[in-house]
C-alpha positions as CSV (number, residue, x, y, z in Angstrom):
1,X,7.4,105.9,36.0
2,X,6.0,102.3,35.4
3,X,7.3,99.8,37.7
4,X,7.3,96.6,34.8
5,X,8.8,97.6,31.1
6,X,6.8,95.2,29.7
7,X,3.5,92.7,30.8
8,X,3.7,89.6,28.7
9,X,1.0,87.4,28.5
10,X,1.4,83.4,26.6
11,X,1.7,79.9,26.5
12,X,4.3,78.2,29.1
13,X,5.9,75.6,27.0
14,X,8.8,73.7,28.6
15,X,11.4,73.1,25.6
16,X,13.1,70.3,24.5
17,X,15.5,71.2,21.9
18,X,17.0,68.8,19.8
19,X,19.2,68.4,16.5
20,X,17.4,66.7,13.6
21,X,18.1,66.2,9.9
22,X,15.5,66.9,7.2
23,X,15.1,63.0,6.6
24,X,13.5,63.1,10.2
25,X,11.3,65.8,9.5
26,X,9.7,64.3,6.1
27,X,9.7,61.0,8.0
28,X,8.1,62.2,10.6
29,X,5.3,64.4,8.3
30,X,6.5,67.6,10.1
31,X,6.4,70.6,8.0
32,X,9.8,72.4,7.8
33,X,10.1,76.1,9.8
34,X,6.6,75.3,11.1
35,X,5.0,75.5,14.2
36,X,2.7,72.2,14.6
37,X,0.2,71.4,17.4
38,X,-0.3,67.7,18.4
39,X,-1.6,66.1,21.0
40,X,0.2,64.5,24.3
41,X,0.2,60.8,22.7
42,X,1.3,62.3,19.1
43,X,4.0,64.3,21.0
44,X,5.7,61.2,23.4
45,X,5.2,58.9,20.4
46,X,8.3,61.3,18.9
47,X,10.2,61.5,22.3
48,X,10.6,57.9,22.0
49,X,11.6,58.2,18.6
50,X,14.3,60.7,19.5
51,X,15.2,59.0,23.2
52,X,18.7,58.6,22.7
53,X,19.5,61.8,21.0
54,X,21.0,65.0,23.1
55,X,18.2,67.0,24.2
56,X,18.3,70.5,26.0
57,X,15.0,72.0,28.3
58,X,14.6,75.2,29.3
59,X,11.7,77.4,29.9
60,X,9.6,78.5,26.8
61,X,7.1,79.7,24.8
62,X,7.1,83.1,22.6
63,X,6.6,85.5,25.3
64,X,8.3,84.1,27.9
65,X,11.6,83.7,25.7
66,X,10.7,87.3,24.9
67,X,10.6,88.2,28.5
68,X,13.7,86.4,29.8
69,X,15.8,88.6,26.5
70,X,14.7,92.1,27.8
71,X,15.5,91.1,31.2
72,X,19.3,89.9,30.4
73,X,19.7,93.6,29.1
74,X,18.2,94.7,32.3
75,X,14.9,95.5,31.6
76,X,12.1,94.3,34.2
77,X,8.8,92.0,32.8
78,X,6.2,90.1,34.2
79,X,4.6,87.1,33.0
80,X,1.1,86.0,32.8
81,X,0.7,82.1,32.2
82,X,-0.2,79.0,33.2
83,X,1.3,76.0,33.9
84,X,0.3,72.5,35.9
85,X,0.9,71.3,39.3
86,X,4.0,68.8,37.9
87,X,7.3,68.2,37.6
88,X,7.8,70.3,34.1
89,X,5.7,73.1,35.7
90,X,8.0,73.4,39.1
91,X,10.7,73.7,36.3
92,X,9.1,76.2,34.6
93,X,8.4,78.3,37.2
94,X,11.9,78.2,38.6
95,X,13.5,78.4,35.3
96,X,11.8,81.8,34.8
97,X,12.6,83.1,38.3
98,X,16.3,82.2,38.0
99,X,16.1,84.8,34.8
100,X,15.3,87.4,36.6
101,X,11.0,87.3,35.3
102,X,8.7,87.8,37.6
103,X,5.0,85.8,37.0
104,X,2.0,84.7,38.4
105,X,2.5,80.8,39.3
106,X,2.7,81.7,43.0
107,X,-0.8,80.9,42.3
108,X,-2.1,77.7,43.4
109,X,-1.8,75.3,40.4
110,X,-4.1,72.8,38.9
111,X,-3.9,69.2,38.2
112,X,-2.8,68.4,34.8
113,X,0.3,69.0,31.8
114,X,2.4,71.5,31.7
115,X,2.9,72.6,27.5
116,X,5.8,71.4,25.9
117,X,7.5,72.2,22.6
118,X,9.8,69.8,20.7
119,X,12.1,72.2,19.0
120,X,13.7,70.0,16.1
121,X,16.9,71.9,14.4
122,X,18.0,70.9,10.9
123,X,21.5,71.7,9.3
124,X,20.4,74.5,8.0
125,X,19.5,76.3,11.2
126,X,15.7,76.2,10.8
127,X,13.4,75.6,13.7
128,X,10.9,73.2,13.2
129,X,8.2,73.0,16.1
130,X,5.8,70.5,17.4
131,X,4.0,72.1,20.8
132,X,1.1,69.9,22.7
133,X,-0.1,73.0,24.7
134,X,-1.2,71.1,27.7
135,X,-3.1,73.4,31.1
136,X,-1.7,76.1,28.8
137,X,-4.4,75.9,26.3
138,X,-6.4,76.6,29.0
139,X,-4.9,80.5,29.5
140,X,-8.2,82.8,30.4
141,X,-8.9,85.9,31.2
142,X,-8.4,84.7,35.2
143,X,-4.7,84.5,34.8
144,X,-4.9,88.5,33.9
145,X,-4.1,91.0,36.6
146,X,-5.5,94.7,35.7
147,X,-3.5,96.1,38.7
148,X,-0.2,94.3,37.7
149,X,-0.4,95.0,34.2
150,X,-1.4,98.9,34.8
151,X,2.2,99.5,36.1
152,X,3.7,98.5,32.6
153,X,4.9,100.7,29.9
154,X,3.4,97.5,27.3
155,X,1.5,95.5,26.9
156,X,3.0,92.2,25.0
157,X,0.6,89.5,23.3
158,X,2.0,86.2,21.9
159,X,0.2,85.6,18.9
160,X,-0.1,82.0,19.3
161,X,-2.8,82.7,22.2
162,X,-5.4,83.1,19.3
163,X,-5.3,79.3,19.0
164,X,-7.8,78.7,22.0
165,X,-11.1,80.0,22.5
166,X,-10.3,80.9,26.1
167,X,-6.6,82.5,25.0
168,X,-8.1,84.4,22.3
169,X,-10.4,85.9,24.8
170,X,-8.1,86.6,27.6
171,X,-6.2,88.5,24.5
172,X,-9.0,90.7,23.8
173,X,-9.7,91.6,27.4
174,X,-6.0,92.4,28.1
175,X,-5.6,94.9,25.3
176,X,-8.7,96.4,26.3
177,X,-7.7,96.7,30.2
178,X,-4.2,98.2,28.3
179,X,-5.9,101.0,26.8
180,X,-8.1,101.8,29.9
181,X,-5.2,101.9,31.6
182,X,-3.0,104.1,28.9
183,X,-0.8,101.1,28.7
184,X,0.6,100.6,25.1
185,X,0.2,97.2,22.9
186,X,2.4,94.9,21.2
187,X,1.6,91.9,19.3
188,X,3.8,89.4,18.2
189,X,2.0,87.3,15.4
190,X,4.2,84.2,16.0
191,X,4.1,82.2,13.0
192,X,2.1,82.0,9.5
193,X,-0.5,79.0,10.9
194,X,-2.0,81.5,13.5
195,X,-2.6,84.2,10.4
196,X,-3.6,81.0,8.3
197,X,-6.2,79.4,10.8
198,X,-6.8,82.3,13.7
199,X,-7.0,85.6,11.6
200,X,-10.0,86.6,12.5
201,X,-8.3,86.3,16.2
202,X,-5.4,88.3,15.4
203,X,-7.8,90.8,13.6
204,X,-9.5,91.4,16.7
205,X,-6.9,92.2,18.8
206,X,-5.5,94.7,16.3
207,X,-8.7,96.5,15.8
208,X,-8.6,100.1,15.5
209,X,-4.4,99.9,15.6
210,X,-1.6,98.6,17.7
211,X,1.1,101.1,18.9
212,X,3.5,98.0,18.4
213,X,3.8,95.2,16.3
214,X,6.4,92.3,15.6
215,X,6.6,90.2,13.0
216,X,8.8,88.4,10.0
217,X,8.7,88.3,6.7
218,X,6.7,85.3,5.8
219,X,4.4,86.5,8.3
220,X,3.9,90.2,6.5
221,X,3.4,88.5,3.5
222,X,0.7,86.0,4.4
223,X,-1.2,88.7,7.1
224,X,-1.2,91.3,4.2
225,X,-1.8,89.0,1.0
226,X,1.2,90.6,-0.5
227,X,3.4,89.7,-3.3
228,X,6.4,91.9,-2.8
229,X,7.9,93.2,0.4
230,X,7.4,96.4,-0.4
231,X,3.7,95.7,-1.0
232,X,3.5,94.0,1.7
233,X,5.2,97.0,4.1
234,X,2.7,99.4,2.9
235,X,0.0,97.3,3.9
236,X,1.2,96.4,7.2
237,X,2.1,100.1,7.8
238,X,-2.0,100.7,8.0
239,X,-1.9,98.2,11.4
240,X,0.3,100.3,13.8
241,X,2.1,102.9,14.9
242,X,5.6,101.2,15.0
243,X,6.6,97.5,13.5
244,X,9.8,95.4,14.2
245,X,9.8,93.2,10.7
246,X,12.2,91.1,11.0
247,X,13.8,90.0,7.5
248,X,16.7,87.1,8.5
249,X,20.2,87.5,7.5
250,X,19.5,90.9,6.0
251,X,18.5,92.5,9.0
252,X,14.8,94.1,9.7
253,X,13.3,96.8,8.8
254,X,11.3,99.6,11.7
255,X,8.6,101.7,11.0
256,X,7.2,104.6,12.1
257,X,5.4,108.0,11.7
258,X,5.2,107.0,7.8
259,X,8.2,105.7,7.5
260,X,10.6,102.4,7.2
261,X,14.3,102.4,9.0
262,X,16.4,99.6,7.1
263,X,18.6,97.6,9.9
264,X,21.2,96.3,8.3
265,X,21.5,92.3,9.4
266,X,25.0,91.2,11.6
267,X,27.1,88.5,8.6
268,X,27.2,85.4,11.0
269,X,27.3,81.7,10.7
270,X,23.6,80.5,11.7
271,X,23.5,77.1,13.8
272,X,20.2,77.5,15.5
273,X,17.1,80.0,14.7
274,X,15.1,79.3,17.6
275,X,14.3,81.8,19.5
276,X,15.8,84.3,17.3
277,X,12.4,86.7,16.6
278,X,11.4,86.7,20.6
279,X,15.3,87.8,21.3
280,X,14.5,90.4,18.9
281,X,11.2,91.6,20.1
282,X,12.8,91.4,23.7
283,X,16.1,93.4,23.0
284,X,13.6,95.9,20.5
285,X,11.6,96.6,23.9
286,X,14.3,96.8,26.4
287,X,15.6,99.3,23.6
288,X,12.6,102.0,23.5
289,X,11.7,101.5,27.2
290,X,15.7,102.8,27.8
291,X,15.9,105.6,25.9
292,X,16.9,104.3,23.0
293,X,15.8,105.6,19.2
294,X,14.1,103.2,17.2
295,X,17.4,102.8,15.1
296,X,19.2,102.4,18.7
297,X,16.9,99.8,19.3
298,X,16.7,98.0,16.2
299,X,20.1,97.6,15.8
300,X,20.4,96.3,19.2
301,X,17.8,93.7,18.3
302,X,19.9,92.5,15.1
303,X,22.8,92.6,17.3
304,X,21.2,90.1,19.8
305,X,19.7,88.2,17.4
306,X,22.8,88.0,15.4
307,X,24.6,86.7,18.5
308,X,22.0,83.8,19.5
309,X,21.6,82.1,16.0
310,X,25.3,81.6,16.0
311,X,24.4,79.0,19.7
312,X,22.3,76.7,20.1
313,X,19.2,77.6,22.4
314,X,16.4,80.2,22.5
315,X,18.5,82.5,24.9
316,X,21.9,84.1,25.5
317,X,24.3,82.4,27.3
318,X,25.5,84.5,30.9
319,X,27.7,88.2,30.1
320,X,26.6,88.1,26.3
321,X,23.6,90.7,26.5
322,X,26.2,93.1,28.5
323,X,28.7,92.1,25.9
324,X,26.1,93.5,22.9
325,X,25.2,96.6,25.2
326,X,28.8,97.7,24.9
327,X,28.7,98.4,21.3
328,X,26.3,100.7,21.6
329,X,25.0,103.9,23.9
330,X,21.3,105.1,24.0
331,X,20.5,107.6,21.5
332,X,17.4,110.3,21.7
């Protein structure tokens, strides 16, 4: 029996979430629903734009968002990252162990940033991000523990690693130590700029076929050069044994052994998207590490996701992950 559900390896990214209309945005030259990376001076220069508005932190990044969802349903993950010997990286670090997620930043820690992400949420609900990656970027291959991540079920790898050299090989190393060590791999690709600029990255840790990939619809589309979903589901289908495609308010769609499960989506009012495709990916992996079914699992996932996009925040709020559990039993 593996002693960690999952082993999740990404950027630690302090969030700062804040409410912003689209004026802001095109102000500001920030692309809508994207992900953007800046520097540190590019990055305070828009704090101090924004000084007076509300602002909530909390510990982030992909993975770790994924992480901290699988262990509010009770599941048990460790996280591989790397933040700096400051203030935002004391907060990190104890934001993560107050979630229940264990990690390796017992470590002694260097001088330097610690990543943050300025989450900027429009009317609509969509997520706009602009992330200075700080000591982050600098995520290696010495942050990896073979031992550690042999007593997981999976493997998980934040697609937005493939954005430095050093991430992109710690990436390839941990899905090769994974498959030495009969541990299955999930990817999450993250967002269309790492299939735009890093493919290549993503390609190679894909190689031969993932047991588990995550991903949305604009993300399908671009990674398999598709027109039409359906296209675009037949390609993907060539990439792994199982895929969580998430499709928004209509729900997501699971694959496996040739063929697609539709999810139908949960009708809710959106406020906030953030966070809402790591949620799933963590509930989906709580899910088939519990005895779930894939249908189980993805309808969990909506569920959760469903729930959090109605909140602001990238995480459920204390009781609501036990609330979700109850409207539903694991299924063979």
């Amino acid at each position: 029996m593996s002693h960690y559900d999952v082993y999740g390896i990404g950027h630690a990214l302090v969030d700062v979430e804040l409410p912003a209309p689209d004026l802001f945005l095109a102000q500001a030259g920030l692309q809508k629903g994207s992900m953007s990376l800046v520097d540190e001076a590019r990055q305070n220069q828009l704090l101090q734009q924004v000084a007076d508005w509300p602002q909530h932190r909390s510990c982030g990044g992909s993975s770790a968002n994924t992480l901290i969802g699988l262990a509010q349903f009770g599941g048990r993950g460790f996280h591989a990252c790397k933040v700096a010997d400051d203030e935002a990286g004391d907060f990190f670090a104890q934001d993560m162990q107050l979630h229940g997620v264990e990690n390796s930043l017992h470590q002694t820690r260097s001088p330097g940033t610690t990543g943050r992400c300025l989450v900027f949420i429009t009317p609509d609900a969509e997520r706009t991000m602009c992330t200075h990656l700080g000591i982050s970027e600098q995520f290696s291959t010495a942050q990896l523990s073979e031992p550690i991540l042999s007593q997981a079920e999976y493997l998980y790898i934040e697609g937005y690693l493939v954005s430095s050299p050093s991430g992109q090989s710690a990436t390839v190393e941990a899905a090769r130590m994974a498959r030495k060590q009969g541990v299955k791999t999930a990817l999450t690709f993250s967002d269309t700029s790492m299939i735009t600029y890093f493919r290549s990255g993503l390609d190679a840790i894909i190689g031969d076929g993932l047991d588990l990939l995550f991903c949305n619809e604009s993300e399908a589309m671009a990674y398999t050069e598709s027109h039409t979903l359906e296209q675009a589901k037949s390609r993907l289908s060539r990439t792994a044994q199982t895929i969580g495609l998430t499709l928004g308010r209509r729900g997501a769609s699971i694959y496996h052994g040739g063929r697609w499960i539709d999810i139908p989506g949960v009708p809710v009012q959106p406020l906030d998207s953030n966070g809402a495709g790591d949620l799933f990916a963590g509930a989906f992996l709580f899910g088939i590490t519990h005895g779930y079914s894939l249908a189980k699992a993805g309808q969990l996932a909506c569920r959760a996701a469903s729930v959090l996009v109605t909140q602001a925040g990238a995480r459920l709020k204390a009781g609501q992950a036990r609330t979700i559990l109850n409207h539903q039993e694991p299924s063979s």
